[in-house]
N, C-alpha and C positions, 0 to 999 in steps of 0.2 A: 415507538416502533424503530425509530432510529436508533437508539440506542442498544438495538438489540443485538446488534452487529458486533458490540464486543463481547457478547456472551458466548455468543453461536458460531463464532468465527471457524472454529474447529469441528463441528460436529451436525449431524443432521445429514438427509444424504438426496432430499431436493435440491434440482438446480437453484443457484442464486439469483436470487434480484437485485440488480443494481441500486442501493437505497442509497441517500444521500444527507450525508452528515450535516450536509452544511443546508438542506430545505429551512432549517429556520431560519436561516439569512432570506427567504425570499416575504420576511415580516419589512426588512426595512426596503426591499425589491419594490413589493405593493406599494407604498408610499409615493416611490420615485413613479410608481404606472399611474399614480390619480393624480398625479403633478403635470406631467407630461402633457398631456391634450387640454389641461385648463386654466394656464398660466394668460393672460393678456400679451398679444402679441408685442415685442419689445421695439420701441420705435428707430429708425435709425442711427439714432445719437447712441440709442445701449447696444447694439445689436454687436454680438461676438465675432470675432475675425475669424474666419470660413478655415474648419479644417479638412484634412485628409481623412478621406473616410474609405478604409481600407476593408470593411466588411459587406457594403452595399451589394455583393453580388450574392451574398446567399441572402436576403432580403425581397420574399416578393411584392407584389402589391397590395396585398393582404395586410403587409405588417408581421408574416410568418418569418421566423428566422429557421435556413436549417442544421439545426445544429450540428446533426451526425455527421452532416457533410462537410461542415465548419471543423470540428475536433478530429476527425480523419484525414483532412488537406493537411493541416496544421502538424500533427504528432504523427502520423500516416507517410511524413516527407522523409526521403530517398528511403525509404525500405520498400524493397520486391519482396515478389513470390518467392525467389530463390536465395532472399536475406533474411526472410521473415522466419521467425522461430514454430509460431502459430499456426502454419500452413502445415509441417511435419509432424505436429501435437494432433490437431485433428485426423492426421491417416492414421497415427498410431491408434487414440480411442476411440475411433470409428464415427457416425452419424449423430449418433446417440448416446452417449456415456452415461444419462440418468435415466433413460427409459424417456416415451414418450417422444410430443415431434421435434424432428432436427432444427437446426438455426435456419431464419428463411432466406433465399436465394440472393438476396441484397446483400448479407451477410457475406453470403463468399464471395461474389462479387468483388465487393471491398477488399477481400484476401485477396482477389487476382487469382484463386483456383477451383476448382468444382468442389459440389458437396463431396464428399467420401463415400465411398460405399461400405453396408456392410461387411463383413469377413471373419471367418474364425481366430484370425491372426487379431482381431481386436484384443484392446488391455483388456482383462476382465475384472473388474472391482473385487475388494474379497465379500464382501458381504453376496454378491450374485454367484463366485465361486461355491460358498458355502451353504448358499441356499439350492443351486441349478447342481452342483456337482455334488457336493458331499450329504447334502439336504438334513443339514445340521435346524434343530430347532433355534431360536432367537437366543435365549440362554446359550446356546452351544457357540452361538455365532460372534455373540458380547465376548465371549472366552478367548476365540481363537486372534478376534481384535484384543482382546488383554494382553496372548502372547508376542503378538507380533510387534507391538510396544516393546516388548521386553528383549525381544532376542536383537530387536535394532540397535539395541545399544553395549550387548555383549558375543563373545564371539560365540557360532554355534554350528553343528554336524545335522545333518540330514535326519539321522537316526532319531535326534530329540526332539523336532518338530516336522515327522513326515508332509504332513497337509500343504504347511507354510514351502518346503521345500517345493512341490508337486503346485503350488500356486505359482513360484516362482518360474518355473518349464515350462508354464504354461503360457507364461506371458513375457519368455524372451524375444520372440520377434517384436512386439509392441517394443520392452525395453530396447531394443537395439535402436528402434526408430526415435524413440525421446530419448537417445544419449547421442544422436547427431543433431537432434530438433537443439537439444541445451548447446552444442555448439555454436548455433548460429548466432549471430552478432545482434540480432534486434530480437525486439517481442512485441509487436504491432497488432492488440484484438479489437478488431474494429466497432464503432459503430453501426447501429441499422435504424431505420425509421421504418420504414416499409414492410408491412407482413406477407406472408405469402397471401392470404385472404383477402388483401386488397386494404387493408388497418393500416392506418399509423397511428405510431408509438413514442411516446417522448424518451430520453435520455434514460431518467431513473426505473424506465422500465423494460430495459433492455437486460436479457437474459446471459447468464453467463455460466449454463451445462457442463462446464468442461474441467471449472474449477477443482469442486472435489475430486475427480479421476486424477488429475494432473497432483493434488496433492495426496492423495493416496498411491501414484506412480512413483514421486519422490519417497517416502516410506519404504517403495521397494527397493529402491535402489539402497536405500538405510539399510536396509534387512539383509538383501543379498551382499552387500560389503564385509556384514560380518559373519557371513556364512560363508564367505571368501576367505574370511580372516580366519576362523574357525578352522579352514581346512589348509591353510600355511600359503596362498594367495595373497601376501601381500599387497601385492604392484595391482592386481586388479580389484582390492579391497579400496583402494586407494583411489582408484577412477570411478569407480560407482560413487564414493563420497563426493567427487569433485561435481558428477554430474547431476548430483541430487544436489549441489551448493549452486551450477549453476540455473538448474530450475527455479529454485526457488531465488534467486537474483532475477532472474527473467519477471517471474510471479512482483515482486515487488517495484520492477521496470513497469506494470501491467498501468494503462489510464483509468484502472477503475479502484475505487479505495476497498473493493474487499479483495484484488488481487495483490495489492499489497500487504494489505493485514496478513492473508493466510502466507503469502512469502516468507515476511519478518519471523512469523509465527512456525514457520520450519525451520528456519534456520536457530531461531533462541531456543527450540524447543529440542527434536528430536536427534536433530543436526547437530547439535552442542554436544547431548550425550554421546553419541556415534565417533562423534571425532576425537572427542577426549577417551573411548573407550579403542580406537585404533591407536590412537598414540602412547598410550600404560602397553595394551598386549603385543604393539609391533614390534618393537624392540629394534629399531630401525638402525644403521650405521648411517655416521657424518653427513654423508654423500644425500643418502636418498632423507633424511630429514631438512638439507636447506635445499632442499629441489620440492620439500612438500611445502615448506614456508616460502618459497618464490612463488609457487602457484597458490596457495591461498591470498597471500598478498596482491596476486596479480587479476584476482576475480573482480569484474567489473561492479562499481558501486552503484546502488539505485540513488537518482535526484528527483524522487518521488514528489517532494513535499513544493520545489521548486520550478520544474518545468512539466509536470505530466496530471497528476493528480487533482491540484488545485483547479487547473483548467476546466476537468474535465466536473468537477463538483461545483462552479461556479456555472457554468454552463449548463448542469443540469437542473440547478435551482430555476434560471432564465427560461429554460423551456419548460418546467413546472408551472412557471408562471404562465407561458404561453398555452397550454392547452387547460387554464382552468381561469382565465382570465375574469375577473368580476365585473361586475356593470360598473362599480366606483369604490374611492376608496374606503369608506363607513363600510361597505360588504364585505371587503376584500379584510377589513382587519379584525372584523367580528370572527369571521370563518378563520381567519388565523390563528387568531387567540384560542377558539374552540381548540382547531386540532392538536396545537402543541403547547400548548397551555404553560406560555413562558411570556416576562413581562416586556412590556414593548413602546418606548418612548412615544408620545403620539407626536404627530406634525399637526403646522397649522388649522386651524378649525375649517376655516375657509374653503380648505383641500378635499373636505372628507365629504360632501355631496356632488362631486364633479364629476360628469358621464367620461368615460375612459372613450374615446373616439380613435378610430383605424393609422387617423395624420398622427394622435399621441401614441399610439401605440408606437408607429415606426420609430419618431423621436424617440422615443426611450431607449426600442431596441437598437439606434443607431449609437446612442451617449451613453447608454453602459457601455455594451459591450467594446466602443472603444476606446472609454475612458476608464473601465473597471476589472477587464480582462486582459488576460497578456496573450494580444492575437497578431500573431508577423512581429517583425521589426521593427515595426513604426511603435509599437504597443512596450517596446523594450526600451524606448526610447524616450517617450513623454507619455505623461498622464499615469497610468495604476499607482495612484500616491497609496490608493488603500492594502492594493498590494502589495507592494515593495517591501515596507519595513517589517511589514505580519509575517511574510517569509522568510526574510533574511533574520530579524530575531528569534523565528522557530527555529531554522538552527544554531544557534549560540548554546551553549552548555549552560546554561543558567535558566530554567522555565521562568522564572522570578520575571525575567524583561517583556516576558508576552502578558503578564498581567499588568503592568504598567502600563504597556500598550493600550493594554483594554481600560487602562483608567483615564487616560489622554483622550480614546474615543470620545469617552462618556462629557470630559469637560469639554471639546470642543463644541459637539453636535449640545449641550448647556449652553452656551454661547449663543448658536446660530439660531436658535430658538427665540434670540431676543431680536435678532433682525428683521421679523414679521413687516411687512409692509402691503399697502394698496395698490401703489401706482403701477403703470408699466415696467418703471427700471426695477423698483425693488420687488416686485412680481418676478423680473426675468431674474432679479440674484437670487429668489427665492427658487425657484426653478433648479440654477445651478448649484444653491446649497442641497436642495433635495437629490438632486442626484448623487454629489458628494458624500449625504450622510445616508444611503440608502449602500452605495459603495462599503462607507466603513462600517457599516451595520452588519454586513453579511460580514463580516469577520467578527465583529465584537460577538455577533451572536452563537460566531461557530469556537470563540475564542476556550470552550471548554474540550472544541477535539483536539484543537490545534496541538497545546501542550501534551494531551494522551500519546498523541501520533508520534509527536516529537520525543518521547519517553519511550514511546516502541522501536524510534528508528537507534537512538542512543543506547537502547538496550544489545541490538541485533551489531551495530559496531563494537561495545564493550566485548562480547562474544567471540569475537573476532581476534580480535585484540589480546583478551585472555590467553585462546589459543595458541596464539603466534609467541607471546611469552613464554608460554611450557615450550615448544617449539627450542625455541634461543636457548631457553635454559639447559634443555637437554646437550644442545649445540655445545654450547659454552662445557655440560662436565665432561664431554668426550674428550674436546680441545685440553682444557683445565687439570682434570683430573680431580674435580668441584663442582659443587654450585657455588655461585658467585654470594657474598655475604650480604648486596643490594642487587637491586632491581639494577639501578643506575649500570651496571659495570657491565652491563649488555649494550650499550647503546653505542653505536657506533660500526662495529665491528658486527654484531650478531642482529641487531634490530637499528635501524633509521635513529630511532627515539624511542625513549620508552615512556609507554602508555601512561597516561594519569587516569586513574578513577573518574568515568565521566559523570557520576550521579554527585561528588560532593569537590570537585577541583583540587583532589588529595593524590600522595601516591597510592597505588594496587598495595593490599596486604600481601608479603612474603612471609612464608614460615617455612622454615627446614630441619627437621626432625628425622634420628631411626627410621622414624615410621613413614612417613609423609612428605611430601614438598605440594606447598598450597598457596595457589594464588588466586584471591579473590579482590571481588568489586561489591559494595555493600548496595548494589541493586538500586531500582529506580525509586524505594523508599526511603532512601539518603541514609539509613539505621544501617550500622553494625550487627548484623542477627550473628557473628561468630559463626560464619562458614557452612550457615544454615539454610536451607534455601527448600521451596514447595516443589521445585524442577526436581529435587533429587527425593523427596521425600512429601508425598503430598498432607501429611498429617502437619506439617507445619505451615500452617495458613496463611500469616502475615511475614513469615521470614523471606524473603528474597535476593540475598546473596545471587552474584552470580560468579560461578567456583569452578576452579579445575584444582583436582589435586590426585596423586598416584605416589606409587612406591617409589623411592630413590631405587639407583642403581647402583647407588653404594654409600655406604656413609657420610655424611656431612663431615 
């Protein structure tokens, strides 16, 4: 099920569920929960020197932790109502963007503002346009989503796609409102626990409505740029891109990893054509071209992988475990193995009939989460060993070093396995390695998204990057009265540095022809496909180049 999330990322038009990539990390979570309440108390001689325990206040007596209110304090700090991006997204698409009941009352709360009311000034999705307005049959409606793809990425007039045009009029007040909502400086979508019913709800089941609208809202903004463009509207062809770039930067700021995914996923996807297809028909002067590479350059970048994301997927694995807790760990690893039917080092024998009790419950959830999460400062500052290096080599250019990683895991926690003992002390170190490999567990096991994510984020930079190269180079034949015979002879003057291919630690291919000026990157399959790519042509399945190329403006 999890894995579905890279399929579907794009498509479908129920609201999202929060699923969570990293739930098979709560294989070696279980572990550490039957360790916890049945270790032998350690006697004073081994007993651990007293820490700081900076979580204790969302801990009741229970042994419940709460999480929503934990990951909302936390990534929730210094953003208002009146900084919040989020808060202006929902007046735009109204209570309901996918049909069915609104987000419950804790939800806004969390924002700091009221539910929204309905209103005709709401976004209207196109598929509800074409079914409520034009009451086009399903066939009719697949088509007019075929065109709207298509006109995103080249310029167009009124005249040749009436409908698309009359969707657009229809929903400029919403666009007005999400082109000041993408101004705003944060993007804060809170957690909720709490239903309106009187339910609570763990983490990965928390609904996220808003998504799709929000990335079929970007789309629009794609569409009407070039129907801006189409009708000799440069300058505001030009602001709808930016505000479709920074949605989808907001989208990929989000704490939930499908708000990332669909973010990166506008920007490599429909974003990439749009911009490369403004910059061939703008035919810009000097001026208004390094004023468009100062603002692309100046779009804020998501640290998804390292301060926001992670959090909140570890987190959700921990309340996974909290509202489905087993009596011990022999249940707790059978039922695991059933569900995701992935393999799973066992821990000591000893451990696996031991009643999971309320005092072991809190222990646990006291020594993860402050030893395995990165929660406040104190948490940045000692302990997450597990965390540390899994993110900071996720982003390194090399995916190569996160499998090493994962082969370090694997010899360690071979290791600790041999320290088995009886007594109290090596009971209590047995304790402390179970927590430790129960830590580096939830990554070894999430260790096959890591690298994906980290392929998606390197992809959505190369993107970027590309750009800003056509960008310079046009720069440069204005200046010149050429294009330069290297990449190199931009760097300085016209570009910072100039980019290296981040899939193979090579230069960008240059070629400049009569015909063409083409710069590419041979994509996250590290292969040369020759400037072929499935973005531009989807009959080609395994090429993935990722390409800009247009007419010269004058002879090489």
């Amino acid at each position: 099920m999890s894995r579905m999330i890279w399929k579907n990322t794009m498509i479908g038009q129920r609201p999202f569920l929060v699923l969570s990539l990293f739930v098979v990390g709560g294989l070696g979570l279980f572990a550490s929960l039957g360790s916890a309440g049945s270790q032998a108390v350690p006697s004073p001689e081994v007993a651990p020197p007293p820490r700081p325990d900076p979580v204790a206040e969302w801990i009741d007596q229970e042994g419940s932790f709460d999480y929503a209110a934990a990951v909302n304090a936390l990534l929730g700090r210094s953003v208002t109502p009146q900084t919040n991006a989020v808060v202006l997204i929902w007046q735009a698409l109204g209570p309901t963007p996918e049909g069915g009941n609104p987000q419950p009352a804790e939800y806004f709360a969390h924002l700091g503002c009221p539910r929204p009311q309905a209103s005709n000034e709401d976004f209207i999705k196109l598929y509800r346009y074409a079914g409520v307005v034009l009451r086009l049959p399903e066939r009719a409606t697949e088509q007019l989503y075929d065109q709207l793809f298509l006109l995103a990425a080249i310029p167009w007039k009124d005249k040749e796609a009436p409908e698309l045009a009359d969707w657009l009029r229809r929903n400029e007040k919403a666009l007005e409102r999400l082109q000041q909502a993408a101004e705003r400086p944060h993007y804060f979508n809170p957690a909720y626990k709490l239903c309106d019913d009187g339910t609570t709800i763990s983490l990965r089941d928390n609904l996220l409505p808003h998504i799709q609208a929000l990335r079929e809202a970007a789309l629009a903004f794609s569409l009407r740029a070039m129907n801006k463009l189409g009708n000799g509207d440069t300058a505001g062809a030009w602001q709808d891109i930016l505000t479709a770039y920074r949605l989808s930067r907001h989208l990929a700021q989000g704490m939930w990893i499908i708000e990332g995914l669909v973010g990166v996923a506008l920007e490599t996807g429909i974003l990439f054509k749009t911009t490369k297809a403004f910059l061939e028909h703008a035919a810009l002067p000097p001026r208004q071209l390094a004023e468009c590479l100062r603002q692309l350059r100046a779009l804020p970048e998501p640290d998804w992988i390292t301060h926001r994301g992670v959090i909140v997927e570890m987190a959700a694995v921990l309340d996974h475990l909290q509202h489905k807790a087993p009596k011990n760990y022999a249940e707790a690893i059978k039922g695991m193995q059933a569900s995701f039917n992935r393999p799973f080092p066992p821990l000591p024998r000893q451990l696996e009939e031991v009643p999971i009790t309320v005092e072991g419950w809190v222990t646990l959830q006291r020594e993860l989460i402050t030893r395995y999460l990165r929660w406040g400062d104190y948490l940045r500052q000692h302990g997450n060993k597990p965390y540390d290096p899994t993110a900071l080599e996720a982003l390194r250019p090399d995916p190569k070093v996160l499998e090493e990683l994962g082969r370090e895991i694997e010899r360690e926690i071979a290791a600790w396995k041999k320290e088995e003992g009886q007594d109290a002390a090596r009971a209590w170190r047995l304790q402390e390695m179970t927590g430790r490999y129960a830590g580096m567990t939830l990554f070894f096991m999430s260790s096959d998204f890591l690298p994906k994510f980290h392929k998606t984020h390197l992809r959505r930079k190369q993107c970027g990057e590309l750009l800003q190269a056509a960008i310079a180079l046009e720069l440069y034949r204005c200046e010149q009265g050429r294009y330069p015979r290297q990449l190199q002879e931009l760097a300085g003057k016209y570009l910072p540095e100039v980019p290296l291919d981040r899939f193979r630690n090579q230069p960008l291919v240059y070629q400049v022809s009569p015909e063409m000026v083409l710069v590419y990157s041979v994509g996250p399959n590290g292969r040369d496909d020759a400037a072929r790519s499935y973005l531009d042509d989807p009959n080609e399945r395994e090429a993935d180049d990722l390409v800009v190329r247009w007419r010269p403006r004058l002879k090489p």
